[in-house]
PDB file of N, CA, C and O in Angstrom, chain B, residues numbered from 101:
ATOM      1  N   UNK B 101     -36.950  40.749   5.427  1.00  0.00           N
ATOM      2  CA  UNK B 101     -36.530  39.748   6.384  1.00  0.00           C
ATOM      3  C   UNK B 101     -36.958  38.357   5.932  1.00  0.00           C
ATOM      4  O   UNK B 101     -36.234  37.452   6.347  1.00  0.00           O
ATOM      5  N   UNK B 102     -38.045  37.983   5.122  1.00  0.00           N
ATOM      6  CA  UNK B 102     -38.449  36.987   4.844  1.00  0.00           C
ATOM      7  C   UNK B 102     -37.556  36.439   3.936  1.00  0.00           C
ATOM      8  O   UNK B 102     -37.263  35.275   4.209  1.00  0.00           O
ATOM      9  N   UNK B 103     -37.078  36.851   3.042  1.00  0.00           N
ATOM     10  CA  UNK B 103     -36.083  37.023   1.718  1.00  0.00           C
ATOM     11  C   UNK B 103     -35.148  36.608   2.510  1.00  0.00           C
ATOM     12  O   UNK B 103     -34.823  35.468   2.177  1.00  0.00           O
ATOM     13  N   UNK B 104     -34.569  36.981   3.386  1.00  0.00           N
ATOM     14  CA  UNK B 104     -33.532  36.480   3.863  1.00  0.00           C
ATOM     15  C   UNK B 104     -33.165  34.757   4.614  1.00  0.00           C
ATOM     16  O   UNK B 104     -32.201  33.996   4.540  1.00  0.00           O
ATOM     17  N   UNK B 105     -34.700  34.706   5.418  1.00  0.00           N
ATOM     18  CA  UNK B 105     -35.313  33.311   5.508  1.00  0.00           C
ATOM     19  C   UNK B 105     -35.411  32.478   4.952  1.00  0.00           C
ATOM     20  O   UNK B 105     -35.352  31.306   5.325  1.00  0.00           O
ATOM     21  N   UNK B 106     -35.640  33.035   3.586  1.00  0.00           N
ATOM     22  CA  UNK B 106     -35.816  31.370   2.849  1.00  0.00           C
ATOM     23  C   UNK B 106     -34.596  31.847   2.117  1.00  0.00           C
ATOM     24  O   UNK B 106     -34.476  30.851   1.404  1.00  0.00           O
ATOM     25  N   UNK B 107     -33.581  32.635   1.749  1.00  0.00           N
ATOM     26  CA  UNK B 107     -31.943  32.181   1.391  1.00  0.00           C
ATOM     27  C   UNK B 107     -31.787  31.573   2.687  1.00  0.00           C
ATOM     28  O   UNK B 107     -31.930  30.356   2.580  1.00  0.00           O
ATOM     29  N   UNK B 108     -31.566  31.910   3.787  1.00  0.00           N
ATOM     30  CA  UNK B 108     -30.879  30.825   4.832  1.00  0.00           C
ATOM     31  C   UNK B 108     -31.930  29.016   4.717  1.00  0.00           C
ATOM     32  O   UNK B 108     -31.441  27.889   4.635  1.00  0.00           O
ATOM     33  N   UNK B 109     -32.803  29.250   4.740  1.00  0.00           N
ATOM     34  CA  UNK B 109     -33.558  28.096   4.428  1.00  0.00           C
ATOM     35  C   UNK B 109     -33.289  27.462   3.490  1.00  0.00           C
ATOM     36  O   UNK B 109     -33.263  26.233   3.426  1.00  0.00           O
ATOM     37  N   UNK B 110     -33.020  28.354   2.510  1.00  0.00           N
ATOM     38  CA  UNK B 110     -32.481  27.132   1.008  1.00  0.00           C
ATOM     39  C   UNK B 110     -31.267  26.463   0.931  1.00  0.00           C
ATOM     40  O   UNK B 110     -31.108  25.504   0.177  1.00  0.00           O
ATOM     41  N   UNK B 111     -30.193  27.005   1.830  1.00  0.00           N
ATOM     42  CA  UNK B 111     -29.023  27.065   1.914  1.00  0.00           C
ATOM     43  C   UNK B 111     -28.994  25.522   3.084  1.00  0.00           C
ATOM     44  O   UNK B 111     -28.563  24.413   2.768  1.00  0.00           O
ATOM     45  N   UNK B 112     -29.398  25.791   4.004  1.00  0.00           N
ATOM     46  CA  UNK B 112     -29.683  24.698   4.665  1.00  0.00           C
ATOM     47  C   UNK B 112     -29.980  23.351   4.289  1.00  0.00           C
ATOM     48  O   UNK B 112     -29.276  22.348   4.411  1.00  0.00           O
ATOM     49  N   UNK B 113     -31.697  23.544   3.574  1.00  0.00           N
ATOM     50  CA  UNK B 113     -31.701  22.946   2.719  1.00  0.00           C
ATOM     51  C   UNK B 113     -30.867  22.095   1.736  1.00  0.00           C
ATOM     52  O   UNK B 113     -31.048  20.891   1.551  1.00  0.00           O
ATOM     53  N   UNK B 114     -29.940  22.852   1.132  1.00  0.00           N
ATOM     54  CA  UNK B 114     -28.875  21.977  -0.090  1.00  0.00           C
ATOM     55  C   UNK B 114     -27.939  21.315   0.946  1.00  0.00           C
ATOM     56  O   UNK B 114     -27.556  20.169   0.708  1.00  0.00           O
ATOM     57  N   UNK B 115     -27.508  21.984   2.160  1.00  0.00           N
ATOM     58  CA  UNK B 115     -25.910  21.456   2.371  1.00  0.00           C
ATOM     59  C   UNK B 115     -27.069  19.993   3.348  1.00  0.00           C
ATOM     60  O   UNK B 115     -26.492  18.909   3.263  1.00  0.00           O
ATOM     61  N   UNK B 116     -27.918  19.931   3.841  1.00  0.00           N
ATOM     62  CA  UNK B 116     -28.523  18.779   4.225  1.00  0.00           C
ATOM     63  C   UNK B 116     -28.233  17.924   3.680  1.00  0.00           C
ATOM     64  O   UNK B 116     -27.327  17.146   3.979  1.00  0.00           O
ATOM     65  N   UNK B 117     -29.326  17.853   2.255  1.00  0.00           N
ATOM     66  CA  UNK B 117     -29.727  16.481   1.016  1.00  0.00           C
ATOM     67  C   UNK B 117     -28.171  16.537   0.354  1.00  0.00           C
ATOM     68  O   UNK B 117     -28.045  15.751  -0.585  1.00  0.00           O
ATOM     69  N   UNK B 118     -26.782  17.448   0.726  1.00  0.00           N
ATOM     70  CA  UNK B 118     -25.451  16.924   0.083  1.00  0.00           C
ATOM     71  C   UNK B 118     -24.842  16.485   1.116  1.00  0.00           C
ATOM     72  O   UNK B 118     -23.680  16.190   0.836  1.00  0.00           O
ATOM     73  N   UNK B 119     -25.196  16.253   2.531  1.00  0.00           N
ATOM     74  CA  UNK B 119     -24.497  15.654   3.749  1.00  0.00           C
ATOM     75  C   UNK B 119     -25.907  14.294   3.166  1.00  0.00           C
ATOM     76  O   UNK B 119     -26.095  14.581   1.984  1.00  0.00           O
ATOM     77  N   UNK B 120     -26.231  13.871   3.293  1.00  0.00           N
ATOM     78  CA  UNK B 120     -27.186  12.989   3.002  1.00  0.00           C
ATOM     79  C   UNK B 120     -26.823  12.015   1.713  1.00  0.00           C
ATOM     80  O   UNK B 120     -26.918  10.789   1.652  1.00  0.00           O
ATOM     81  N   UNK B 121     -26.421  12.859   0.801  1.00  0.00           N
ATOM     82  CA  UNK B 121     -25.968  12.056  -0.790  1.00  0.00           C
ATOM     83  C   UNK B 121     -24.920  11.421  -0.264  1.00  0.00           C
ATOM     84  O   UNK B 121     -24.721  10.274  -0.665  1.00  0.00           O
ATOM     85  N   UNK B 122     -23.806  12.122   0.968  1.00  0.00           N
ATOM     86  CA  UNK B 122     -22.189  11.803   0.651  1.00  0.00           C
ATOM     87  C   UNK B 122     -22.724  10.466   1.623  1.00  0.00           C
ATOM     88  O   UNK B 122     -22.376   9.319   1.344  1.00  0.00           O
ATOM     89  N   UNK B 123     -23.530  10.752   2.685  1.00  0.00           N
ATOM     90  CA  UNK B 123     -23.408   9.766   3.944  1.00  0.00           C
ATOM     91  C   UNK B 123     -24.062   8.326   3.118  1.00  0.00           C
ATOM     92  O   UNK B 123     -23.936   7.278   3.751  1.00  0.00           O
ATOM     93  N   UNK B 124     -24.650   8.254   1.935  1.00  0.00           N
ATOM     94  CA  UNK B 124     -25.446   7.350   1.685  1.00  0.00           C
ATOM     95  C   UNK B 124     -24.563   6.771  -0.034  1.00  0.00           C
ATOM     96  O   UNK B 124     -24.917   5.924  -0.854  1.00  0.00           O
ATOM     97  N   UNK B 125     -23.598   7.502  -0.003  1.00  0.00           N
ATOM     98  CA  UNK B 125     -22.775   6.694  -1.358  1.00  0.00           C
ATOM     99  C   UNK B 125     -22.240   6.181  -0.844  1.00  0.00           C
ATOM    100  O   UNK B 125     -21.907   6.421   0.316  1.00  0.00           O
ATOM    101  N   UNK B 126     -21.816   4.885  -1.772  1.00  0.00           N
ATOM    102  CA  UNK B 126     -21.232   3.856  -1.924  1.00  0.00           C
ATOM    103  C   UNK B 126     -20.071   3.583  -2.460  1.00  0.00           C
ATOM    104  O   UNK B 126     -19.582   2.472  -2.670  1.00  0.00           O
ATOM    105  N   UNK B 127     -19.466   5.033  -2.763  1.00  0.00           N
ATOM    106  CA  UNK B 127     -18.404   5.124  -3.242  1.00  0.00           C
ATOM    107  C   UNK B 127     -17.115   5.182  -2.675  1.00  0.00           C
ATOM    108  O   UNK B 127     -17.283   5.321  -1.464  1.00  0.00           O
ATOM    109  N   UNK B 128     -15.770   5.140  -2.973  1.00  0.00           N
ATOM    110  CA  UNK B 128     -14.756   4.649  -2.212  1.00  0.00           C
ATOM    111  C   UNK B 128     -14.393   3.715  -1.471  1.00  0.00           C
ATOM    112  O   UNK B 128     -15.118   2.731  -1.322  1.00  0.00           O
ATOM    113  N   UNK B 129     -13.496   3.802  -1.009  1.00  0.00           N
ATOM    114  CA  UNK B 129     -13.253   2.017  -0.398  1.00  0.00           C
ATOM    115  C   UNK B 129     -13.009   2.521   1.103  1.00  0.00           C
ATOM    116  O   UNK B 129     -12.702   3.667   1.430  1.00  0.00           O
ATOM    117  N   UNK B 130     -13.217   1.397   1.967  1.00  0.00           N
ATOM    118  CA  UNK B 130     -13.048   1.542   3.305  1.00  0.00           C
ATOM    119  C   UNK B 130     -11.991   0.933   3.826  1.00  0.00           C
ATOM    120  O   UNK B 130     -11.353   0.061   3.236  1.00  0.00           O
ATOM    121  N   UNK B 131     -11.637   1.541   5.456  1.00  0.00           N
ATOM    122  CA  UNK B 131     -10.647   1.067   5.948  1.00  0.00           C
ATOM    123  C   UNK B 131     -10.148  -0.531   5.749  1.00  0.00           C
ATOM    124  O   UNK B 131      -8.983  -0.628   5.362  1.00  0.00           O
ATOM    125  N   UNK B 132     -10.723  -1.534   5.917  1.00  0.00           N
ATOM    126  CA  UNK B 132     -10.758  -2.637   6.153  1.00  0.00           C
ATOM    127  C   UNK B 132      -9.590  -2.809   4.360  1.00  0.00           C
ATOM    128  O   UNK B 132      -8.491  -3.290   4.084  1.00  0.00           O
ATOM    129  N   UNK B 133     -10.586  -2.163   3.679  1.00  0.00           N
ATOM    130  CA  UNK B 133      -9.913  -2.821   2.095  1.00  0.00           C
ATOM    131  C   UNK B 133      -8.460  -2.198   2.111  1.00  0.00           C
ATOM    132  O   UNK B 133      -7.583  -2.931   1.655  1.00  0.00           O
ATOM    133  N   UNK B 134      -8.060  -0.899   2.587  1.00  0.00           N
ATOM    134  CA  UNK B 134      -7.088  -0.663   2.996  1.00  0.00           C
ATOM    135  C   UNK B 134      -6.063  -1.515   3.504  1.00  0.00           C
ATOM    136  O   UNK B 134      -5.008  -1.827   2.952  1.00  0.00           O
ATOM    137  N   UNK B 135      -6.618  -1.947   4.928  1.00  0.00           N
ATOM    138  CA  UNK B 135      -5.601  -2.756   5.611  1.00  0.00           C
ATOM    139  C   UNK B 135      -5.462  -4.235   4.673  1.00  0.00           C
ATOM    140  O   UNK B 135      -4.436  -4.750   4.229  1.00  0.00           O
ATOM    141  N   UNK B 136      -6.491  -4.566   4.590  1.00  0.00           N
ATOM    142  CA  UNK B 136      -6.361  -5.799   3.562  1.00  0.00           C
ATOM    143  C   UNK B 136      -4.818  -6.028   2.257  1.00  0.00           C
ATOM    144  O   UNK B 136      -3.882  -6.828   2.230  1.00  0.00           O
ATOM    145  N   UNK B 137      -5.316  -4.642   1.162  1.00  0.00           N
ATOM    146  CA  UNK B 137      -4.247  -4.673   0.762  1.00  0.00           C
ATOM    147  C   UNK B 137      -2.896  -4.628   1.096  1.00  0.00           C
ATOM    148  O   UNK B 137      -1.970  -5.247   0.572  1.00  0.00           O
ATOM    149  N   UNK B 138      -2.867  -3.594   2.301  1.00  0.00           N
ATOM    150  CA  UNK B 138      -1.348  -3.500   2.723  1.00  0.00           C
ATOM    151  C   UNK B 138      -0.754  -4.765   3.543  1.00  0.00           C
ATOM    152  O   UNK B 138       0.340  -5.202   3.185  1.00  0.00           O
ATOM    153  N   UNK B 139      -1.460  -5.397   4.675  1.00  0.00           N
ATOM    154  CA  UNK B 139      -1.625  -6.711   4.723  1.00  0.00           C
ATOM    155  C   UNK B 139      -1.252  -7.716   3.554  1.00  0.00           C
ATOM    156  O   UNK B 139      -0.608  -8.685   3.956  1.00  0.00           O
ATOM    157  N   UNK B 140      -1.498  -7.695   2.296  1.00  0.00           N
ATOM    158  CA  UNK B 140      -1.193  -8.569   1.291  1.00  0.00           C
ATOM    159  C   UNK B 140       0.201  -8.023   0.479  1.00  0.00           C
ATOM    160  O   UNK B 140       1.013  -8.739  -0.107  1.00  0.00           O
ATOM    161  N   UNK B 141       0.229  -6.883   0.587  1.00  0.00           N
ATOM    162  CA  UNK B 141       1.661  -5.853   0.087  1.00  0.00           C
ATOM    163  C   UNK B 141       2.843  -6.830   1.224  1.00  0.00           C
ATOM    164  O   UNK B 141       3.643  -7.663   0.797  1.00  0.00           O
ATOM    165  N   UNK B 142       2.661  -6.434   2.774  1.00  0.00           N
ATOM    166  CA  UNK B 142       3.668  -7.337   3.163  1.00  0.00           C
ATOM    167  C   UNK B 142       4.073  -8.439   2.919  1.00  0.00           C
ATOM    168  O   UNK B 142       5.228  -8.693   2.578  1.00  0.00           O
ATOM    169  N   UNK B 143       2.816  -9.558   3.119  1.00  0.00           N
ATOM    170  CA  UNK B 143       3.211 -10.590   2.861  1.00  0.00           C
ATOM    171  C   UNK B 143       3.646 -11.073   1.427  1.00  0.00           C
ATOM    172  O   UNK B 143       4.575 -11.867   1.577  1.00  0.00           O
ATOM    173  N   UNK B 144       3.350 -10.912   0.142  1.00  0.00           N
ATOM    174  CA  UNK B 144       4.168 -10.916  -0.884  1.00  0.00           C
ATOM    175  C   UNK B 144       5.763 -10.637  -0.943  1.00  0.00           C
ATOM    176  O   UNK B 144       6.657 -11.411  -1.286  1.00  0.00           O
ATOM    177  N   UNK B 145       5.845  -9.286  -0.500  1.00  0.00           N
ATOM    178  CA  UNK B 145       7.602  -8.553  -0.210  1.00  0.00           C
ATOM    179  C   UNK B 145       7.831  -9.497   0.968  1.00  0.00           C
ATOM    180  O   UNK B 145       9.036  -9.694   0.816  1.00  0.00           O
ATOM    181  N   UNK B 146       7.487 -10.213   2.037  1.00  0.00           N
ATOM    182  CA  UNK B 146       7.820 -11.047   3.094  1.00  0.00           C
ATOM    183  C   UNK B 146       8.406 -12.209   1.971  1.00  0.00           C
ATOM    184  O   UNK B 146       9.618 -12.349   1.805  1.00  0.00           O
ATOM    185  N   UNK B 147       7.529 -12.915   1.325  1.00  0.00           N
ATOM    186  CA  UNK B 147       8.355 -13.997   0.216  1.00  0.00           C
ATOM    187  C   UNK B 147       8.783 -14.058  -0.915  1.00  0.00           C
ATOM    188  O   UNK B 147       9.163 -15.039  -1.555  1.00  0.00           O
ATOM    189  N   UNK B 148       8.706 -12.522  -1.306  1.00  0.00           N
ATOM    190  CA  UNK B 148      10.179 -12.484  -2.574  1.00  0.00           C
ATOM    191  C   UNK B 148      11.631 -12.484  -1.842  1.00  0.00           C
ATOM    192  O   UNK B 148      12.657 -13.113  -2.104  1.00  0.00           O
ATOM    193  N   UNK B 149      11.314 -11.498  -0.778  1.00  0.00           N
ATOM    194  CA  UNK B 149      12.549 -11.367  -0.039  1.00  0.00           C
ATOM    195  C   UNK B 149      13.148 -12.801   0.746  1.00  0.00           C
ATOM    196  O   UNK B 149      14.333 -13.085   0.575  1.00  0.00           O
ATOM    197  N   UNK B 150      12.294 -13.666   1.592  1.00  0.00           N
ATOM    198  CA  UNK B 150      12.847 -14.483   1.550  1.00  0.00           C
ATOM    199  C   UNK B 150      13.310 -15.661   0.244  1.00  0.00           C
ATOM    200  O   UNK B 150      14.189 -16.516   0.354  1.00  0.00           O
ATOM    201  N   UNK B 151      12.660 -15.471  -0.666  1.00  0.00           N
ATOM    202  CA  UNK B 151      13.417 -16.478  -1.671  1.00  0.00           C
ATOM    203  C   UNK B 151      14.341 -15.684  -2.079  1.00  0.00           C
ATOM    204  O   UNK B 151      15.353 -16.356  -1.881  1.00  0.00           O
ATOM    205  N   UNK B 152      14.659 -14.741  -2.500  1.00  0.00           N
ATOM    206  CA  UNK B 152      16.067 -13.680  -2.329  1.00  0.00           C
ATOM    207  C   UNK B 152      16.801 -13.796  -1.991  1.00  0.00           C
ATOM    208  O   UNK B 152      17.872 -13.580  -2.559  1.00  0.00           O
ATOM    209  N   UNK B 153      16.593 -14.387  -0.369  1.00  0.00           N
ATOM    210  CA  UNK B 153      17.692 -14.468   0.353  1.00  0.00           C
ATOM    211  C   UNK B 153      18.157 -16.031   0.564  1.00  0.00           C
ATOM    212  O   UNK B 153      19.168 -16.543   1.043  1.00  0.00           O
ATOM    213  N   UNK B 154      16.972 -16.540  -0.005  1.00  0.00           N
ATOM    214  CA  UNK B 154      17.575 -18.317   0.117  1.00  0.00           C
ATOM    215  C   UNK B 154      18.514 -18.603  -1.064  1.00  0.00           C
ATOM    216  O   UNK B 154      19.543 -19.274  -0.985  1.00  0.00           O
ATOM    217  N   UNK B 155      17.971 -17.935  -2.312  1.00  0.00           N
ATOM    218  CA  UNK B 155      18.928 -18.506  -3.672  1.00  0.00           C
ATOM    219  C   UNK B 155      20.014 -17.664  -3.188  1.00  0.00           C
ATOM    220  O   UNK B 155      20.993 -18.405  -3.108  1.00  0.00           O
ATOM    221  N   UNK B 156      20.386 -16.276  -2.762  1.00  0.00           N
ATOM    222  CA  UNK B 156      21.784 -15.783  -2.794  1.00  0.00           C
ATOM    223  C   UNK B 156      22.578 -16.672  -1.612  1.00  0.00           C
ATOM    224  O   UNK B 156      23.802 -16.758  -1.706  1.00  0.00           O
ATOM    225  N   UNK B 157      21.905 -17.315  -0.529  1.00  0.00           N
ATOM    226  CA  UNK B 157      22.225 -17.848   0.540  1.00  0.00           C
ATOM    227  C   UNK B 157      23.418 -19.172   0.113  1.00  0.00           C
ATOM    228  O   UNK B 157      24.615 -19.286   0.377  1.00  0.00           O
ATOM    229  N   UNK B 158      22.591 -19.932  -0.548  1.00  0.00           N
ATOM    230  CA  UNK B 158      22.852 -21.395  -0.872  1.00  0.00           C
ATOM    231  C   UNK B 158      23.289 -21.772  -2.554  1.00  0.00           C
ATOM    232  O   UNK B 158      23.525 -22.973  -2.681  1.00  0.00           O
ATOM    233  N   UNK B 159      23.446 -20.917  -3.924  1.00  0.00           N
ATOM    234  CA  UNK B 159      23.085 -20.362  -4.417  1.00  0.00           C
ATOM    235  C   UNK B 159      24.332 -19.849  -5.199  1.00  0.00           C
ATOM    236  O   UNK B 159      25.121 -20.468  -5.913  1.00  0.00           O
ATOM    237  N   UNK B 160      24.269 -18.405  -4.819  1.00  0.00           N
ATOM    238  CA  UNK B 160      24.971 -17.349  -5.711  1.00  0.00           C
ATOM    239  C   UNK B 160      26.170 -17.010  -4.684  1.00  0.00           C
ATOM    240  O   UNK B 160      27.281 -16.855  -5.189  1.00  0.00           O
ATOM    241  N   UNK B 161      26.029 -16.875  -3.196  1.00  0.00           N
ATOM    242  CA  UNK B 161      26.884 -16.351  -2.344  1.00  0.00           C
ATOM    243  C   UNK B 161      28.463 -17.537  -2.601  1.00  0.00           C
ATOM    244  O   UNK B 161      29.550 -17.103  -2.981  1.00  0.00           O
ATOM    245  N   UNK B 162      28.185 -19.011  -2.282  1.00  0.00           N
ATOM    246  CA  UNK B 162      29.340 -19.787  -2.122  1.00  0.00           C
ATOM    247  C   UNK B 162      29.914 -19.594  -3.735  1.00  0.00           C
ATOM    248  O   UNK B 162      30.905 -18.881  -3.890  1.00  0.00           O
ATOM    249  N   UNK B 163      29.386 -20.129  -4.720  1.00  0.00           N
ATOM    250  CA  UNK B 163      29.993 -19.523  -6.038  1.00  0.00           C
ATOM    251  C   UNK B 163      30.894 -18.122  -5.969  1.00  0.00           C
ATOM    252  O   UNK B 163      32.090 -18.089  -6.262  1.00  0.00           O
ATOM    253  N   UNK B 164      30.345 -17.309  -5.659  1.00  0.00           N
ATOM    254  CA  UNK B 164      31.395 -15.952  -5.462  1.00  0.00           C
ATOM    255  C   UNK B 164      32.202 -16.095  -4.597  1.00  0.00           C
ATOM    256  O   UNK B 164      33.302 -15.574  -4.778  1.00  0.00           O
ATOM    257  N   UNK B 165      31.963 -16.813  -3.404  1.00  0.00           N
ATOM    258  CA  UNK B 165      33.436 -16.840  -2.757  1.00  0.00           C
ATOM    259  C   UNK B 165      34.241 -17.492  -3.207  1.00  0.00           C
ATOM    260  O   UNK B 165      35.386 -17.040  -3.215  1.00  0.00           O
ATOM    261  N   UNK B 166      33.928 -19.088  -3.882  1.00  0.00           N
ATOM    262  CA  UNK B 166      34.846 -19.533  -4.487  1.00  0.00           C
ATOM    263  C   UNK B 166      35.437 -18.839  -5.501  1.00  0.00           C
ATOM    264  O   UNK B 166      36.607 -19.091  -5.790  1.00  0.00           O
ATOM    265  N   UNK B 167      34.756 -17.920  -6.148  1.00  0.00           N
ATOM    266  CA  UNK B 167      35.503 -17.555  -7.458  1.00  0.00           C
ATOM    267  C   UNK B 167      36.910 -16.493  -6.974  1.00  0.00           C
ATOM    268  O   UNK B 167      38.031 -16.536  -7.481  1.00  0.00           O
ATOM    269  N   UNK B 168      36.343 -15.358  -5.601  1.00  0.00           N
ATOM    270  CA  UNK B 168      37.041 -14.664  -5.002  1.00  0.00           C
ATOM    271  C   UNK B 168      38.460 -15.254  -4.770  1.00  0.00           C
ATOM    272  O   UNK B 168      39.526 -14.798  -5.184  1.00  0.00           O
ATOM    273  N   UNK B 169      38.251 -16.332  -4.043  1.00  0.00           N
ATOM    274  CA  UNK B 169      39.093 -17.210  -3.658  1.00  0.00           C
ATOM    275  C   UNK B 169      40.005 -17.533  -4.763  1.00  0.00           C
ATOM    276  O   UNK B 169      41.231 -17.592  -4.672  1.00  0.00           O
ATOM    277  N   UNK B 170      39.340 -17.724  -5.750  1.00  0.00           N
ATOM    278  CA  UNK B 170      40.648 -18.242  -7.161  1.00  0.00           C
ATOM    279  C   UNK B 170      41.600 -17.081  -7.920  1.00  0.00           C
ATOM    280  O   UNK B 170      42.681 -17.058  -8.508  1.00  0.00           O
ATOM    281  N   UNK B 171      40.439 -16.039  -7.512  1.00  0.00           N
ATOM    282  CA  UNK B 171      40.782 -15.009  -8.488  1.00  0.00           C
ATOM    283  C   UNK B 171      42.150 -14.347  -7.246  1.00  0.00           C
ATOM    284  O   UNK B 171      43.068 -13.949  -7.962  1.00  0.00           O
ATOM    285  N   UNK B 172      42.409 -14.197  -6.191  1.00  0.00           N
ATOM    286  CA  UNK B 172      43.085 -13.882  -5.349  1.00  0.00           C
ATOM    287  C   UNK B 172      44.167 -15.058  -4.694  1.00  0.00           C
ATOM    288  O   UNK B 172      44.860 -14.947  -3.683  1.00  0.00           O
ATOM    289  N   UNK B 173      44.100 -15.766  -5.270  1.00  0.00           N
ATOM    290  CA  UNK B 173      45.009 -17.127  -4.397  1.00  0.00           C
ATOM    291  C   UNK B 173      46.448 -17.239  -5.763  1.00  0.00           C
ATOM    292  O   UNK B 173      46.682 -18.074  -6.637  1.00  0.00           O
ATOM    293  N   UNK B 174      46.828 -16.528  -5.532  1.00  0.00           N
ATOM    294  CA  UNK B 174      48.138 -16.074  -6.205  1.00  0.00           C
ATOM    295  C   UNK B 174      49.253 -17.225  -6.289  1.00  0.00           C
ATOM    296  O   UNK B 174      49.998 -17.425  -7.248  1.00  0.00           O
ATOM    297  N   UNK B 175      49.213 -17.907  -5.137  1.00  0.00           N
ATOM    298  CA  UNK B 175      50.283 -19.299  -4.818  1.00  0.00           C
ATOM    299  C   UNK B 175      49.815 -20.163  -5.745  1.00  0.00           C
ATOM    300  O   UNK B 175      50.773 -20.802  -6.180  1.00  0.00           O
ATOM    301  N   UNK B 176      48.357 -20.632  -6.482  1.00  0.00           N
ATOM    302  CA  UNK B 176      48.290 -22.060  -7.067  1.00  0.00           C
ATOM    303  C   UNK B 176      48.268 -21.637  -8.212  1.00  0.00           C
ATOM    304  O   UNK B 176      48.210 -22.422  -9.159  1.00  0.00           O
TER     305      UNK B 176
END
């Protein structure tokens, strides 16, 4: 019975001081750095997309219609 005591005792023992190692590393990143990045993920894609949409706006869009326009205007 004693034998059996100190396996349950030792066992205890380890999973303790490895709940103890994990609670006291410093490793990985936390929520905050998470939101941070994704936070900075939007706002980047927030202003490619709008300059995207300003050069095709003002840009690239009226050029193609005009060209549409020539390429289809059969009368001139």
């Amino acid at each position: 019975m004693k034998k059996f005591a100190n396996k349950v005792n030792a066992k205890i023992t380890e999973k303790a001081v490895m709940a103890q190692t994990l609670l006291l590393s410093q490793r990985g990143e936390g929520f905050v750095d998470t939101a941070i990045k994704i936070l900075m993920a939007v706002v980047i894609g927030a202003l490619v997309l709008g300059g995207l949409y300003a050069l095709f706006g003002e840009t690239v869009l009226p050029t193609l219609k005009q060209r549409i326009i020539d390429m289809f205007n059969y009368g001139n």
